[in-house]
N, C-alpha and C positions, 0 to 999 in steps of 0.2 A: 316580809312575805315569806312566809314559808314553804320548802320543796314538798311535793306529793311526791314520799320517796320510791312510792313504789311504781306510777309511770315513769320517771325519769331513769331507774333499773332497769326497766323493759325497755325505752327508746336506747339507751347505752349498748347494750347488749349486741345491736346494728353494728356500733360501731369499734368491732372488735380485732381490726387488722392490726394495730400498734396494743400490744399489754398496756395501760396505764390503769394508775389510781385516781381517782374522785372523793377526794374528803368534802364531806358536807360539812355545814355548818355546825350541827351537834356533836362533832368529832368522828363520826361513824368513816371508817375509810371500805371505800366498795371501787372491788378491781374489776376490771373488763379485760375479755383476753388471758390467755393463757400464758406464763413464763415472766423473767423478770420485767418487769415494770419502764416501760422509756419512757410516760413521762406522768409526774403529780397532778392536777389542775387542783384547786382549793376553791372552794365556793364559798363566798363571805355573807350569802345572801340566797334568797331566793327571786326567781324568774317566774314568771307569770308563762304557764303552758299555755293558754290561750295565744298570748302574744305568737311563740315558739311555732305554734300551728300558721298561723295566721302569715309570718315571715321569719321563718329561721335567721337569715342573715342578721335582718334587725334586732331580732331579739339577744341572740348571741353578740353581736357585734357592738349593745350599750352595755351589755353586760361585762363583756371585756373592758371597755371604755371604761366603765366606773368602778373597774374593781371588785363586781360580783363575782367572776371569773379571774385566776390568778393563775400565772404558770407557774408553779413552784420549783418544776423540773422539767428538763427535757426544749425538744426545740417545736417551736410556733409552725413552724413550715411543715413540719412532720406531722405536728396534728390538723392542723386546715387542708392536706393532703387527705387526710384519713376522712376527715369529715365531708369533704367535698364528692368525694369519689360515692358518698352511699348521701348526699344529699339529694338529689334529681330523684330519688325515690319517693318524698317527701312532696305531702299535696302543700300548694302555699295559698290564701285568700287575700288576694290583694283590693279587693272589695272596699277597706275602710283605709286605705293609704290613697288615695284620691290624689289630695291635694301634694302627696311625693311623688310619683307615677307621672301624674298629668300636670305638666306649670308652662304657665302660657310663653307663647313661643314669638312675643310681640320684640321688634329691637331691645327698648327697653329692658325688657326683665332678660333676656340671652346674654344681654352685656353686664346686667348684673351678676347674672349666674357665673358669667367668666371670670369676674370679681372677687366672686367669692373665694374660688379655689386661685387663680394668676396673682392677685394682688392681696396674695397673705404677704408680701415683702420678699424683697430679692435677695436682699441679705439672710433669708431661711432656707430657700433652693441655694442659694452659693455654698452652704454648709456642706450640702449630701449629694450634689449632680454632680458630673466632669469639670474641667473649667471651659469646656466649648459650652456652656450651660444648654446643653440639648436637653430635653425632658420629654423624650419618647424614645421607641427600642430602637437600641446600636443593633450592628452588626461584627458580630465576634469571628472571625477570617479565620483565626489562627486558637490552640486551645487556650495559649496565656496572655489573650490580649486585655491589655486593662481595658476600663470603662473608659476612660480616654481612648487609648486605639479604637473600639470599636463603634466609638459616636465620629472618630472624624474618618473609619471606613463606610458607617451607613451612610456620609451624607457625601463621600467621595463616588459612592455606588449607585445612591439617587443621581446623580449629576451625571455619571455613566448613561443612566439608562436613559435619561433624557437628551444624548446627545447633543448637546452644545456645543453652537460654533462663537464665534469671535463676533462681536458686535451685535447679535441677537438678544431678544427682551425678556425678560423671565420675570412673574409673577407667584409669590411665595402666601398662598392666602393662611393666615394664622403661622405668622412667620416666627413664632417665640421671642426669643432674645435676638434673631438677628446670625447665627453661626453661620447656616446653608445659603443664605443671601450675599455675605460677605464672602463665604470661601467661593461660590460662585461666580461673582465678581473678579477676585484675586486672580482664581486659575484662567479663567475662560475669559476674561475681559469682556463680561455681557453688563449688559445695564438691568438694576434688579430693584423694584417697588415690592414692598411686603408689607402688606394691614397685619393688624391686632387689633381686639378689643381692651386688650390690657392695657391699662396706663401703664403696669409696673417695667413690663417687658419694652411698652413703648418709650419709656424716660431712658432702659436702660440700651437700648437697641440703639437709641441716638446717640448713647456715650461711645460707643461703641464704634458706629459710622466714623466718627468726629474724630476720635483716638487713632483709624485706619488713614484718616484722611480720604476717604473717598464720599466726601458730598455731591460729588458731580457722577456718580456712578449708580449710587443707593440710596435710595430713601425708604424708609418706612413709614406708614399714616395710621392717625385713629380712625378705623374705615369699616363698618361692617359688610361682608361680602354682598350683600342685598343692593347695594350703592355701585357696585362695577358696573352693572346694566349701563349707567346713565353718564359713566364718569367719564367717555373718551379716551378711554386707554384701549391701548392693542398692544400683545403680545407672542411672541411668537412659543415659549412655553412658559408650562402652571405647573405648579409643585402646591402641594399640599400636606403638610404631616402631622396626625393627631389633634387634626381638625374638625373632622367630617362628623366624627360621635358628638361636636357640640351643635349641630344644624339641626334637630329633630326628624324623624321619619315625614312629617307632613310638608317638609322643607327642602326635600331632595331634590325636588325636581325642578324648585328656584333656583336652590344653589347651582345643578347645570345648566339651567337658561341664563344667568349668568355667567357661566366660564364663558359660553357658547359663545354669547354676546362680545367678549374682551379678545377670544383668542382667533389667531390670527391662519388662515386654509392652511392644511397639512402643520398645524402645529402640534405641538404633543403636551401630553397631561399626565403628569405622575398623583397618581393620591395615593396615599400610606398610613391604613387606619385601621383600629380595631376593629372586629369583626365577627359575627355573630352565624351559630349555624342555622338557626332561625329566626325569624322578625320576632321581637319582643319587647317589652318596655323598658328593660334592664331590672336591676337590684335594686334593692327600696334602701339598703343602708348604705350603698356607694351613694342613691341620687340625695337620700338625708343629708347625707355628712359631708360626701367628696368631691362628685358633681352632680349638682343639681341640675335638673335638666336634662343628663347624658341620658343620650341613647346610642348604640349600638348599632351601626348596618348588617344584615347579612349581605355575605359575597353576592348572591344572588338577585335583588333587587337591585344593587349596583351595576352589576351586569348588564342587568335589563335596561337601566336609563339609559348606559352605555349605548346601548344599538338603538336603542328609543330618537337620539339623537347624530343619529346616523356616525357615530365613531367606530372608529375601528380598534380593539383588544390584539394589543403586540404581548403582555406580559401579564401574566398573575404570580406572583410569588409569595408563599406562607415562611414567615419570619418569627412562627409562634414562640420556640424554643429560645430563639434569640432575645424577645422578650421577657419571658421566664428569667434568664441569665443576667437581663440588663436591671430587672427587680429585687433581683436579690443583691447586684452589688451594692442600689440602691440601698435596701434595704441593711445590709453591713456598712454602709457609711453613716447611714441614719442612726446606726446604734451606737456609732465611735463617737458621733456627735451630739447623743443624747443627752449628755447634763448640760451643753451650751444652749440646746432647745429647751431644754427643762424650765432655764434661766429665763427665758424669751415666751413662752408658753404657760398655762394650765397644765396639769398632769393628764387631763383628760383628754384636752390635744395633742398631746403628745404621744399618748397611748391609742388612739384614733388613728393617726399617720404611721404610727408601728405596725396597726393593723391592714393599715390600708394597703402600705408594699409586700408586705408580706403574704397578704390572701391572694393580689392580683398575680403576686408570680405564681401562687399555688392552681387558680383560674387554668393561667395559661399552661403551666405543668400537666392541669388534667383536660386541658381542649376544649372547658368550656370555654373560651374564647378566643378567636386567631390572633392574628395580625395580617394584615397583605397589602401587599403594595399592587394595584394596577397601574398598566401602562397604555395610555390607548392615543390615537390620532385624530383630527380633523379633517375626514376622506382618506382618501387613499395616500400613501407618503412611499413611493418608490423608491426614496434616495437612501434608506436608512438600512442597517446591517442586518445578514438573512439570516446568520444564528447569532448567540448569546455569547461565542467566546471573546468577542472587546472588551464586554463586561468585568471579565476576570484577567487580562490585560494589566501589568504595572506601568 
């Protein structure tokens, strides 16, 4: 397929904050921007502008995938910066993407969808995450903290804010690998249940339990949160992290008639999730490729269930940039580990997953998307601290 060189000149021309070159395919090199040059891109191929119209991300984003798109110079984060910041300019028609946009929201297919992205294998997250295998934003304290320091500071600073005392029950819904369960247990000597839908997380969470010796303390189940209603548990807190974008918007307000149901008067509830400054259905080439299904809350609609269900708002905190930072270590681990993924992978997977950490720290870099952590109650809770400074307490 061949480039229409002369719209894609005029759509370039946008995007002129970074000098780069664009070699087309006939050899032609056409620069953007003024002064040397940061970075080459190489086009092997043509792109279908329709498509381009219709969903930039997607179009750009198989384009990379397959090698229409090459960086030949310069760094990826620099350019998905530049692109991102003059993208929202751009009309998008999500009209013929239907079946990515809208996927049913039955147990079944959400447990698939979890599948898809959790249970690519543990052995490919152990490559490039911390060894607390958290796989959501740390919290960086300090300027040099590793990815390490700052997964076992986020999930020592959730645990903070949820006050825990000794012998109290904590529910961890979409509990990953098991980290915040366990350390939870360790410090605080609470008793902790934590669902997944992932087998991979749930095989590896049990190794894990087993290895600590604490079975009389933890457990985690193949449970989808739609089941706590019915299940006779009661807890006195809920954590939740990097969960809530897997519930769909038409499923919010299950998911809190279930907390509601489990947890226990004056108990408290952390959730800690990406977050949108407007309701929307998300990206058609994150929901193609990386999770299917995601959607995105805004702060606001959260809010609202929040008092919808007569709880009470102790804490909103934005953790955007923290994110940003914990993507790109991400994302630098992923590249030291690239030829071992190579081996284990397609190139097109691979280059898929490049692109994945890389765009989302760029996301958060430019505020199209938060992160937050709310903190709210069951009624009124008198007994708990009037400012924030315990939180920062060693």
């Amino acid at each position: 397929m061949a480039f229409d060189k002369m719209i894609v000149k005029k759509l370039l021309k946008k995007f002129d904050d970074i000098p780069f070159v664009l070699k087309f395919p006939d050899g032609e090199e056409f620069q953007v921007g003024q002064g040397e040059p940061q970075a080459i891109i190489r086009a092997n191929g043509g792109i279908e502008m329709g498509a381009v119209m219709k969903s930039p991300s997607l179009a750009l984003g198989e384009a990379y995938m397959d090698k229409v798109l090459e960086l030949e110079q310069g760094n990826l984060f620099d350019i998905l910066n530049m692109v991102l910041e003059k993208l929202e300019g751009f009309s998008s028609d999500f009209s013929g993407l239907t079946k990515i946009m809208k996927t049913s929201i039955s147990k079944k297919n959400q447990k698939q969808e979890i599948a898809t992205h959790y249970d690519i294998g543990n052995a490919f997250f152990e490559l490039w995450l911390d060894k607390t295998m958290s796989y959501s934003c740390a919290y960086f304290k300090k300027e040099n903290d590793t990815l390490y320091d700052a997964q076992v500071n986020k999930v020592d600073y959730i645990l903070k804010k949820l006050n825990l005392k000794e012998g109290q029950t904590l529910l961890d819904i979409g509990c990953g690998w098991g980290y915040l369960l366990l350390t939870a247990v360790k410090k605080y000597h609470v008793k902790g249940v934590g669902i997944t839908l992932s087998e991979e997380q749930y095989k590896k969470g049990q190794e894990r339990i087993k290895a600590a010796g604490l079975e009389d303390q933890v457990e985690i189940r193949l449970m989808d949160y739609r089941d706590l209603e019915k299940s006779g548990l009661s807890f006195d807190r809920i954590v939740s992290v990097g969960m809530l974008e897997h519930v769909s918007r038409e499923n919010y307000a299950l998911f809190f008639k279930n907390i509601d149901k489990v947890l226990n008067k004056k108990g408290m509830v952390l959730l800690h999730y990406i977050s949108g400054r407007h309701e929307h259905d998300g990206d058609p080439w994150i929901k193609k490729y990386i999770f299917p299904g995601g959607v995105i809350p805004s702060l606001r609609e959260i809010i609202h269930l929040i008092g919808e269900y007569n709880y009470y708002t102790l804490d909103v905190e934005s953790l955007r940039r923290h994110y940003e930072k914990t993507l790109l270590e991400w994302a630098k681990n992923y590249a030291a580990k690239r030829d071992v993924i190579s081996g284990m992978f397609e190139e097109r997977f691979v280059r898929m997953w490049e692109l994945y950490l890389v765009s989302c720290a760029s996301v958060f870099h430019n505020g199209v998307c938060d992160l937050h952590q709310i903190l709210f109650t069951k009624g009124v809770n008198n007994t708990l601290h009037m400012t924030r400074e315990y939180l920062y307490e060693d």
